[in-house]
N, C-alpha and C positions, 0 to 999 in steps of 0.2 A: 782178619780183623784181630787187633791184639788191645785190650781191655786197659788203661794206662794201671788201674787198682793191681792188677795182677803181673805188672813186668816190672822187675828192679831199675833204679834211677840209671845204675851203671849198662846194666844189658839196655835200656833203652838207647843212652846216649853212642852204644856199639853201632847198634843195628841203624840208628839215624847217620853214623860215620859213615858206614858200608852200603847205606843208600838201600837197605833193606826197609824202611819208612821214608817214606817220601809227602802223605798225608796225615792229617788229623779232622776227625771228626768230632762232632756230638751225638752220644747214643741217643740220648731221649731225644733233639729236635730234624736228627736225621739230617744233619746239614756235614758236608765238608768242607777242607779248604788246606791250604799250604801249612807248613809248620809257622812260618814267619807270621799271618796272623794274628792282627790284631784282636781280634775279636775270640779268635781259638785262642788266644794265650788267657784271656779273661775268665773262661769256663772250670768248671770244678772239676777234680779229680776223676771223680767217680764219671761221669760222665764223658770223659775225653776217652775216644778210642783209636788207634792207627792204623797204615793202609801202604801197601806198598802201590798201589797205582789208583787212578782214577779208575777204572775199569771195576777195579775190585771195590772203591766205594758205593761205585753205582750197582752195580750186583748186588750190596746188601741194604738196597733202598734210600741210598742218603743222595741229597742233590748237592751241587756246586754254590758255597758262600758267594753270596752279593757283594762280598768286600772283595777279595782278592783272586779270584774268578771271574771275574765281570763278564767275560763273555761265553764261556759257558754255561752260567745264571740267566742269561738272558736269551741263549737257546732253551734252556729248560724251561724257561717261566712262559717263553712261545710256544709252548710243544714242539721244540722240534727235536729234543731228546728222551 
């Protein structure tokens, strides 16, 4: 998980080149979702953190956005992830 506060705009936009980031989260609501997000592009600095896979968001507690996940949100919200 990488803290958006704490990576430079250039090293981010690397690591999003190279497919080293592939997600973005919200710290405080524990939610993830794609970089293209609507709803992720809305949130604040401080709060935005990255992810190179779904696997590694879910490992540190965050579930799948209801925007652009929809069906993985919709497994989560059933329990069946």
């Amino acid at each position: 998980m990488i803290h958006h506060n704490k990576i430079l705009d250039s090293d981010l936009r690397n690591k999003i080149k190279n497919a080293e980031i592939c997600f973005g989260g919200n710290r405080k609501l524990k939610i993830y979702g794609t970089l293209k997000c609507s709803s992720g592009k809305r949130m604040k600095r401080e709060n935005r953190v990255f992810f190179l896979s779904e696997n590694e968001a879910m490992e540190n507690g965050f579930r799948p956005c209801g925007h652009c996940i929809k069906t993985e949100y919709q497994n989560w919200k059933n329990g069946l992830i």
